[in-house]
KOLMIDREN-677331 format. One record per residue: y, x, z of N, C-alpha, C, O in turn; residue in one letter. Coordinates in pm, 1 decimal, decimal comma, always signed. Example, Ala and Ser with C-alpha at 12.3 -4.5 7.8 and 13.67 -1.06 7.14 Angstrom:
BEGIN
NULUM        npy        npx        npz       capy       capx       capz        cpy        cpx        cpz        opy        opx        opz   rest
NULUM     -569,0    +1319,0     +780,0     -450,0    +1230,0     +780,0     -330,0    +1320,0     +780,0     -331,9    +1423,6     +846,5      A
NULUM     -225,0    +1285,0     +708,0     -106,0    +1367,0     +714,0       +3,0    +1290,0     +787,0     +113,8    +1340,9     +803,9      S
END
This chain:
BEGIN
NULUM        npy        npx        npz       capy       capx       capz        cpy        cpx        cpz        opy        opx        opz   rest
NULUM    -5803,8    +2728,8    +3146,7    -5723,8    +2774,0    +3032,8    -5717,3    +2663,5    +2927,7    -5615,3    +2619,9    +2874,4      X
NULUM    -5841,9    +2626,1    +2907,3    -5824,8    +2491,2    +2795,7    -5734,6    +2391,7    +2824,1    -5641,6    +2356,7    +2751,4      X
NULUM    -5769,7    +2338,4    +2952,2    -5673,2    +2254,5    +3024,3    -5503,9    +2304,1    +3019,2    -5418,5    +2216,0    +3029,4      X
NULUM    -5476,3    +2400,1    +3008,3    -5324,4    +2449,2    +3005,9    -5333,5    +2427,3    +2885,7    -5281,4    +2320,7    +2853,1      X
NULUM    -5386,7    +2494,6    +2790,9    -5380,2    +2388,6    +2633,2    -5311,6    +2356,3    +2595,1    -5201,5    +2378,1    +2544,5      X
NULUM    -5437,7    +2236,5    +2639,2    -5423,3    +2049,6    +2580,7    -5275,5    +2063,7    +2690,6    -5191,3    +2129,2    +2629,3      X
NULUM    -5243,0    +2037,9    +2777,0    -5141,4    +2069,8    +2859,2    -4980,1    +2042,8    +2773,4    -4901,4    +1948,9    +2761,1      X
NULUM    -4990,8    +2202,0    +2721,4    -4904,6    +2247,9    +2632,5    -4885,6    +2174,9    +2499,0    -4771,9    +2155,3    +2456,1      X
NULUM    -4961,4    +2146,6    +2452,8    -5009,9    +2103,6    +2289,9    -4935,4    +1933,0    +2331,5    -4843,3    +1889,5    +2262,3      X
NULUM    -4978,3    +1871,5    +2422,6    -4927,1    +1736,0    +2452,1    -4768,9    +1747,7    +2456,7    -4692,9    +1689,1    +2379,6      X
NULUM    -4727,8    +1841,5    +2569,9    -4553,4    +1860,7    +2596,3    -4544,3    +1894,2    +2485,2    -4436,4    +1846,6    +2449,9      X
NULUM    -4616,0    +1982,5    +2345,7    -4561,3    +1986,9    +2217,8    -4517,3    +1864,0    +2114,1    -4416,5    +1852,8    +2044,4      X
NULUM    -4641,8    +1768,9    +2132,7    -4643,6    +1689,4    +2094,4    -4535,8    +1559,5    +2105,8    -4485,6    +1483,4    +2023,0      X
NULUM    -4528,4    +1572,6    +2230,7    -4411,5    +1476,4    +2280,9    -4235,3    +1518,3    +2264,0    -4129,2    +1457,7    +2248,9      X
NULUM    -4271,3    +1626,1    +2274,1    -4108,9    +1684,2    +2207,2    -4082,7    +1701,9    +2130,5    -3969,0    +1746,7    +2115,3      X
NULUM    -4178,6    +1677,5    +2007,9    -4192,2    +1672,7    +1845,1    -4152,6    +1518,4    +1755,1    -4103,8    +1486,8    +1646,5      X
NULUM    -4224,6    +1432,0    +1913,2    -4201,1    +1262,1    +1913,7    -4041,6    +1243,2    +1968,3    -3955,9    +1180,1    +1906,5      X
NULUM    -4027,3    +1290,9    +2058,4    -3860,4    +1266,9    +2084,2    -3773,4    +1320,9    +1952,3    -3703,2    +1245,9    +1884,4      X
NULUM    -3782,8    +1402,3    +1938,3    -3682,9    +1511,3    +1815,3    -3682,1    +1376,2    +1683,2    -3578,7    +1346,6    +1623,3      X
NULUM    -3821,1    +1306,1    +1656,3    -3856,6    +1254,3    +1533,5    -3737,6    +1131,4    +1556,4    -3639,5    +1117,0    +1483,5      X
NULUM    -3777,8    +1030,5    +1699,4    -3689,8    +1004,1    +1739,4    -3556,5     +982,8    +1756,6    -3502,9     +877,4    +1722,5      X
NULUM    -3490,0    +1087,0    +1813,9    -3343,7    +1137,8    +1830,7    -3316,8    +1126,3    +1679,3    -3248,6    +1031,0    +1641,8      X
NULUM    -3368,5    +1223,2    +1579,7    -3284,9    +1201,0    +1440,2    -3346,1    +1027,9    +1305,4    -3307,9     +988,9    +1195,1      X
NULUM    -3429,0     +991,3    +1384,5    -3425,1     +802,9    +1354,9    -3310,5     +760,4    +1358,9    -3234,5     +730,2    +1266,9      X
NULUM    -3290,4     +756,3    +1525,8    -3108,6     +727,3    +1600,5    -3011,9     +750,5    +1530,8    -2906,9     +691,9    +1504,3      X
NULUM    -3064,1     +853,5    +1500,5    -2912,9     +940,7    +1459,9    -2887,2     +930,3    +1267,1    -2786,8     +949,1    +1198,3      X
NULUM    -2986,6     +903,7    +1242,4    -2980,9     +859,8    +1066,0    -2909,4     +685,7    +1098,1    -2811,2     +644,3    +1036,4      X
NULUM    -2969,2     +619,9    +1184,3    -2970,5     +467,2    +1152,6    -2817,9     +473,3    +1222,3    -2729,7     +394,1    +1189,2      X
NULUM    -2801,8     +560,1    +1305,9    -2621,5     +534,3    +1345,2    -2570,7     +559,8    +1234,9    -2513,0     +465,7    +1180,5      X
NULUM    -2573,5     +698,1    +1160,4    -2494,2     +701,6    +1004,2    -2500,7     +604,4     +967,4    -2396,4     +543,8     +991,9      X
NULUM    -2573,9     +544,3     +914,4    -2612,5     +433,0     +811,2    -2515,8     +277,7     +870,4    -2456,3     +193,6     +803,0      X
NULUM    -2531,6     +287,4    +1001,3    -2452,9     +182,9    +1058,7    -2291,6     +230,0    +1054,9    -2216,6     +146,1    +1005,0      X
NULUM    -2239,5     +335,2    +1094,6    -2118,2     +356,3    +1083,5    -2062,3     +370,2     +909,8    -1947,0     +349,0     +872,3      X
NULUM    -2155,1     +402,8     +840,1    -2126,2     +410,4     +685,4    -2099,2     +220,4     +667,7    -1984,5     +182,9     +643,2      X
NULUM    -2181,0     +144,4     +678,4    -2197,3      -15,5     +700,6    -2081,4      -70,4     +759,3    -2074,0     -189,1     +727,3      X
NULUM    -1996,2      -38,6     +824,8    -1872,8      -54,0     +938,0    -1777,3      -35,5     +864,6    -1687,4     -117,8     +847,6      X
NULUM    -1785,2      +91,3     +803,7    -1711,5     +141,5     +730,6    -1650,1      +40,1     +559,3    -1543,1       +0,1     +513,4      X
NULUM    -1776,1      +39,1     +524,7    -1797,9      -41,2     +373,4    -1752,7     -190,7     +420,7    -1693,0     -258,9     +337,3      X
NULUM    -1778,7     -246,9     +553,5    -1739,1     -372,1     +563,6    -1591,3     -353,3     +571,5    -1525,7     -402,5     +479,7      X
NULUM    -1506,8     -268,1     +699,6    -1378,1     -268,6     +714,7    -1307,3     -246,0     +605,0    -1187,8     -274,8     +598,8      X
NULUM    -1357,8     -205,0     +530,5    -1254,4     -184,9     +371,5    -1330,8     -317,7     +316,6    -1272,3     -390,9     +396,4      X
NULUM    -1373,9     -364,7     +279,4    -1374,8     -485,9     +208,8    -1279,5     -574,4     +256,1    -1204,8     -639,7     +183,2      X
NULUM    -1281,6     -579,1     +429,7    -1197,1     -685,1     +475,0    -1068,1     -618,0     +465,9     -984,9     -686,2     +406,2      X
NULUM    -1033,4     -524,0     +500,0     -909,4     -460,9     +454,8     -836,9     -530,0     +301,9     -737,0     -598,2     +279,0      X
NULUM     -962,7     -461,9     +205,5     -890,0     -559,4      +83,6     -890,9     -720,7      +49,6     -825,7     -779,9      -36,4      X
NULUM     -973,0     -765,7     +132,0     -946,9     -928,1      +94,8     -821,6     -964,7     +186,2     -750,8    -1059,3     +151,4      X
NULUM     -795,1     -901,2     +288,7     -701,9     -939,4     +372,6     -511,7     -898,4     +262,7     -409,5     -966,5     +255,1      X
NULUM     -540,3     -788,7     +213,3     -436,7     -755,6     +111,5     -423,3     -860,4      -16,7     -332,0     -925,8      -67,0      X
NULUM     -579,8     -837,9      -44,1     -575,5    -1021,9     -149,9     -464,4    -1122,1      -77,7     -342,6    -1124,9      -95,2      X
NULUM     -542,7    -1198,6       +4,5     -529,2    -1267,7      +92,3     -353,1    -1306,9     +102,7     -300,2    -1408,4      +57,4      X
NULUM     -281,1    -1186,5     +180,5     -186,3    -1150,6     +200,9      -83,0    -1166,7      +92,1      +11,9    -1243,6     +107,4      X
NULUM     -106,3    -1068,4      -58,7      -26,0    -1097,3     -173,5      -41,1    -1233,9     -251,0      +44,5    -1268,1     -332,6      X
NULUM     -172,7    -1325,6     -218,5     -173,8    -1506,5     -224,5      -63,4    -1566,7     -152,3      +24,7    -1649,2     -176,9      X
NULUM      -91,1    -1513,3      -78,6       -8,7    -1596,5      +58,5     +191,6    -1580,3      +15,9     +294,4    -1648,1      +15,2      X
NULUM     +150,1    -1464,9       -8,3     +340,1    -1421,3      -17,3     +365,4    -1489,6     -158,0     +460,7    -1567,5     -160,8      X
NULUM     +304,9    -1474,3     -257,4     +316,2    -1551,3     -386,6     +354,0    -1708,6     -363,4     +455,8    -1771,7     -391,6      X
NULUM     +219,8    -1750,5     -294,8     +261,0    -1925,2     -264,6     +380,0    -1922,2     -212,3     +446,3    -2020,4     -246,1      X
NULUM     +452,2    -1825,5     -120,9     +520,9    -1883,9      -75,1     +623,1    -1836,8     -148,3     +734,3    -1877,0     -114,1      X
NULUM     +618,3    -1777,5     -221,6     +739,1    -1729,4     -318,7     +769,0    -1837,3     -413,9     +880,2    -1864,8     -458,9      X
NULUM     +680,3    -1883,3     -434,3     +657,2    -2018,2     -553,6     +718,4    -2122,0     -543,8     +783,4    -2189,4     -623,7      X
NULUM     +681,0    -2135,8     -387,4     +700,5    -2273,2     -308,6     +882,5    -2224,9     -299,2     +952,0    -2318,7     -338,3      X
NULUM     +950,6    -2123,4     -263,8    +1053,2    -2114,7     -224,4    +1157,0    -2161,4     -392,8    +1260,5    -2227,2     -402,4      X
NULUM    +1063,4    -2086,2     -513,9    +1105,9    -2085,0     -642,5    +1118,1    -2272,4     -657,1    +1201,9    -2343,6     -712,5      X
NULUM    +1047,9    -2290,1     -613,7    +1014,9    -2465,6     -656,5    +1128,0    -2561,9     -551,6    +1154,6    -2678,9     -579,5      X
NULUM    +1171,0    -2509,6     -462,1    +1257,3    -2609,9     -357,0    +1382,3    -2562,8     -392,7    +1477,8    -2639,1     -378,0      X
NULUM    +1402,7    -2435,3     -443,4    +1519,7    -2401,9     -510,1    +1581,4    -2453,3     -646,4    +1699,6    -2468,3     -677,4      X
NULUM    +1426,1    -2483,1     -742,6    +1476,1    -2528,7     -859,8    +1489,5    -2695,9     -826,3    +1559,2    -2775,7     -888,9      X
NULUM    +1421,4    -2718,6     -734,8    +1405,1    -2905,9     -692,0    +1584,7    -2908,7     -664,5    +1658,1    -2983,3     -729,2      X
NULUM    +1632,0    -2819,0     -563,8    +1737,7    -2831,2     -513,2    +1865,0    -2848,0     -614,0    +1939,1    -2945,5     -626,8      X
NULUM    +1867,1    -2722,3     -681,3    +1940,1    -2681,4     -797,1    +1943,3    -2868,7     -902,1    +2016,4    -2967,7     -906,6      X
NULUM    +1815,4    -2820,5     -966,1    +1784,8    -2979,6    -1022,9    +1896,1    -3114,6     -956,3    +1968,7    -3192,6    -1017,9      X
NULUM    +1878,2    -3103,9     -851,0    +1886,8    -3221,7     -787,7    +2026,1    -3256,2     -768,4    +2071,3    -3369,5     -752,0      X
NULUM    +2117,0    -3098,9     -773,8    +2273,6    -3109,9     -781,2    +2320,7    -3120,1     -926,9    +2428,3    -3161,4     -970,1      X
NULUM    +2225,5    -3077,5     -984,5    +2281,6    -3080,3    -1115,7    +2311,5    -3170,4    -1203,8    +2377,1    -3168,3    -1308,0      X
NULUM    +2226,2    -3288,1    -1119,7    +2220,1    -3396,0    -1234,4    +2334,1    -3465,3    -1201,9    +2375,9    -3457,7    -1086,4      X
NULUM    +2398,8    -3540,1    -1294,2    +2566,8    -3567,5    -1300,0    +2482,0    -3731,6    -1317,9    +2367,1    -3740,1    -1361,3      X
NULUM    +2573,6    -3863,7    -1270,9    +2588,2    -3952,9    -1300,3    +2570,6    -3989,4    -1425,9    +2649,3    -3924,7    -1495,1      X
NULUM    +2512,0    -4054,8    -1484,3    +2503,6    -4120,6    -1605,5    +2647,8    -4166,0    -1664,1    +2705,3    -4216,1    -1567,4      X
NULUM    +2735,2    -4172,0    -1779,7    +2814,0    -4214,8    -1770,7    +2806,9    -4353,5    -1810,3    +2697,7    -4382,4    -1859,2      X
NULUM    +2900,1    -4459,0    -1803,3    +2860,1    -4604,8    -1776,1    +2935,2    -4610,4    -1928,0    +3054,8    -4581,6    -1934,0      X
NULUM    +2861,8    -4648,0    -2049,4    +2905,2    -4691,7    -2175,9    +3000,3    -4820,6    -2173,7    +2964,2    -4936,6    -2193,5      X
NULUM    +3110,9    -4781,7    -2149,5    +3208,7    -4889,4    -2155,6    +3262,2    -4950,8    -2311,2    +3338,6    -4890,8    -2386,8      X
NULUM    +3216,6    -5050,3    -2329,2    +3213,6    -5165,4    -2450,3    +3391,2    -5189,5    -2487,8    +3487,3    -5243,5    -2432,9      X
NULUM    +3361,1    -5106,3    -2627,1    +3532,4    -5085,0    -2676,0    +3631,1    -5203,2    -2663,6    +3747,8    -5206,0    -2624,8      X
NULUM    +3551,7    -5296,1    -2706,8    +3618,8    -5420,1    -2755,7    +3709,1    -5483,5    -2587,4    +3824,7    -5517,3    -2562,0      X
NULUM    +3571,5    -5472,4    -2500,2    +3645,2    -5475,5    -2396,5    +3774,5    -5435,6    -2326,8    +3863,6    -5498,5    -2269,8      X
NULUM    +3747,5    -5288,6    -2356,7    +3861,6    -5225,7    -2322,1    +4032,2    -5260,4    -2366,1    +4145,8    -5264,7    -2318,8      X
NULUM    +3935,0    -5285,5    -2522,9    +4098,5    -5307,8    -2601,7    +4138,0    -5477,1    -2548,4    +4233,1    -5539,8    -2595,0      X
NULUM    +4071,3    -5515,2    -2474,0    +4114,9    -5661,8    -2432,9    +4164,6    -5644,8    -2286,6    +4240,5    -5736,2    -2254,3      X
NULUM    +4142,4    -5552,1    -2189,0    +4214,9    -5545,5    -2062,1    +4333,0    -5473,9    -2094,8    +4399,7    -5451,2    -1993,9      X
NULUM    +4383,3    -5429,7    -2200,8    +4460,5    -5311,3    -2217,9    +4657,5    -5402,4    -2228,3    +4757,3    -5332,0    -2243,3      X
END
């Protein structure tokens, strides 16, 4: 009878150690999927950072080859100061 017991009391024991176990697992998975979680949204938002940098530069860059361009038609020839006296002598 003692022997059935200790027996019993051990299979208690050990299914008291698994259970302790199983919810270790099962806390440190939360904790890891909460962690997964907190990372994928960080990268989520640096990637949106990231993303509205990116579209800006290139908005900038497009603002800047447009005004280079613009600029660049706009500018008219200098006009060549033609010397009166001259004139009135080819005339």
């Amino acid at each position: 009878v003692s022997n059935q017991a200790q027996l019993m009391r051990r299979h208690q024991n050990i299914k008291r150690e698994g259970e302790r176990e199983i919810r270790a697992i099962e806390r440190e998975t939360r904790h890891t999927a909460m962690n997964i979680l907190r990372i994928q949204s960080e990268y989520s938002s640096k990637m949106k950072k990231f993303e509205s940098m990116e579209e800006e530069s290139r908005s900038n860059h497009r603002e800047t080859v447009i005004s280079q361009n613009k600029h660049s038609i706009q500018l008219k020839r200098p006009k060549v100061q033609k010397d009166k006296k001259a004139v009135l002598l080819f005339r």
